[in-house]
LUMBA-42866 format. One line per 10 residues: their letters; for each residue x, y, z negated of C-alpha. Coordinates in Angstrom, 3 decimals. Example, Ala and Ser with C-alpha at 12.3 -4.5 7.8 and 13.67 -1.06 7.14 Angstrom:
% residues 2
as> 12.300,-4.500,-7.800  13.670,-1.060,-7.140;
***
This chain:
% residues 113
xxxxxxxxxx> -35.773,46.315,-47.839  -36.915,46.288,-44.232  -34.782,44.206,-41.729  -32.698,45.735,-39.154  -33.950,45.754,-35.700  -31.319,44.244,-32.941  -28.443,41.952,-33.524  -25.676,42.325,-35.190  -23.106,41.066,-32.905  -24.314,43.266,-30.320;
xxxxxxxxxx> -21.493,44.540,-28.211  -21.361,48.513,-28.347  -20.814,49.742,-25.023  -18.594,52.694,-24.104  -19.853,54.751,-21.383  -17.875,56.071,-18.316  -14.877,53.947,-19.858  -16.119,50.637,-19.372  -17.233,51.027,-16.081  -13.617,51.281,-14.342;
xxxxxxxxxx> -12.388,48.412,-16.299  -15.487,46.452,-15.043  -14.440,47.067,-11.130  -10.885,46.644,-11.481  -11.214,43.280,-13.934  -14.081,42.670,-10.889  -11.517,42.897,-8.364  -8.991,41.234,-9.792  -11.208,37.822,-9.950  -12.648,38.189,-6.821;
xxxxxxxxxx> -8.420,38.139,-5.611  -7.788,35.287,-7.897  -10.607,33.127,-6.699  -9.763,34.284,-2.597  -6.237,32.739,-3.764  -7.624,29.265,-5.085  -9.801,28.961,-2.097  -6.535,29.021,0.264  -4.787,26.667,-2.103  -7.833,24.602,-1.888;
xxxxxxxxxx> -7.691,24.607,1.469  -4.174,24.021,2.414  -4.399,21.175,-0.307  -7.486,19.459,1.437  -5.546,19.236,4.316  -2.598,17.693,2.998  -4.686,15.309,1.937  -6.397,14.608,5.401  -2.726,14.404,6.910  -1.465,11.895,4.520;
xxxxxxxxxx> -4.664,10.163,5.035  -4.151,9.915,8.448  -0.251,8.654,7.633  -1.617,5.827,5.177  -4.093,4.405,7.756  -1.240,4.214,10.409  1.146,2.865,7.276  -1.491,0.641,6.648  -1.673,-0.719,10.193  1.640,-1.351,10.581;
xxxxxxxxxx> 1.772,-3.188,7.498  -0.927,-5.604,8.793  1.321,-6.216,12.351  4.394,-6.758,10.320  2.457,-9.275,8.343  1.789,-10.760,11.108  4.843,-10.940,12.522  6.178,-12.755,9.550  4.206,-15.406,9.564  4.305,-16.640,12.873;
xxxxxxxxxx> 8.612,-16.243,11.807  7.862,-18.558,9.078  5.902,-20.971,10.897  9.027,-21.336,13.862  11.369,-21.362,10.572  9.646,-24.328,9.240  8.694,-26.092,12.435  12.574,-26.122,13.305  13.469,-27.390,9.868  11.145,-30.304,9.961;
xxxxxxxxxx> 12.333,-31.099,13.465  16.041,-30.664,12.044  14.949,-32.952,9.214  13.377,-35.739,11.915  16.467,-35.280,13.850  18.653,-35.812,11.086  16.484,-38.945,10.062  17.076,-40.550,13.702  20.594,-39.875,12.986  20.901,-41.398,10.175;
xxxxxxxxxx> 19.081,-44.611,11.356  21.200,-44.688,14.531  23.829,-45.071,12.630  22.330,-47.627,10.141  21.076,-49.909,13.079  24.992,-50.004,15.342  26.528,-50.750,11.731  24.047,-53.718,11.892  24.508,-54.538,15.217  28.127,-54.419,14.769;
xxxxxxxxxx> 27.860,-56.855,11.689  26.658,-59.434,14.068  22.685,-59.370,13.096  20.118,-58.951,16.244  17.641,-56.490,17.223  15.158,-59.035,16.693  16.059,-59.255,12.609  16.952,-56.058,12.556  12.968,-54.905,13.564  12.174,-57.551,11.415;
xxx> 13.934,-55.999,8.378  12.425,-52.359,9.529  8.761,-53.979,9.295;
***
């Protein structure tokens, strides 16, 4: 038995029909892709506008930073002076309850050495 000629899965085209179904399904596609290109668009530049927020985000991030820091540095240059203060205090007081005991300046520096 001889072999057909052409394959089988060959689509059978309907003439005059298929035509109007080709335009319109044409058309339809062309719309659908003309819509996708202006969502593309508007989408690309959201994305260039919150770019453009980020970087100035970004920046002020960096001066804040900065900011702190030099904050921190006054907070903890106060504290140690607050902490050298209270130190002189405290040995004020320590050296007139000496004094007042009746030992000298001289033993006194002694006893510091």
């Amino acid at each position: 038995m001889p072999r057909p000629k052409g394959s089988k899965n060959k689509v059978k085209a309907i003439k005059g029909h298929r035509a109007a179904d080709y335009a319109a399904a044409l058309a339809e596609k062309n719309a659908e892709m003309e819509q996708l290109n202006g969502e593309i668009a508007d989408i690309n530049g959201q994305i260039t506008e919150l770019k453009a927020q980020l970087k100035s985000k970004k920046s002020a991030v960096k001066s804040l930073e900065k900011v702190v820091a030099k904050l921190e540095a006054k907070q903890a240059a106060e504290e140690a002076k607050a902490t050298q203060e209270a130190r002189k205090a405290e040995i004020d007081t320590a050296v007139q309850k000496l004094i007042t005991n009746g030992i000298s300046v001289e033993e006194i520096l002694e006893k510091l050495q």
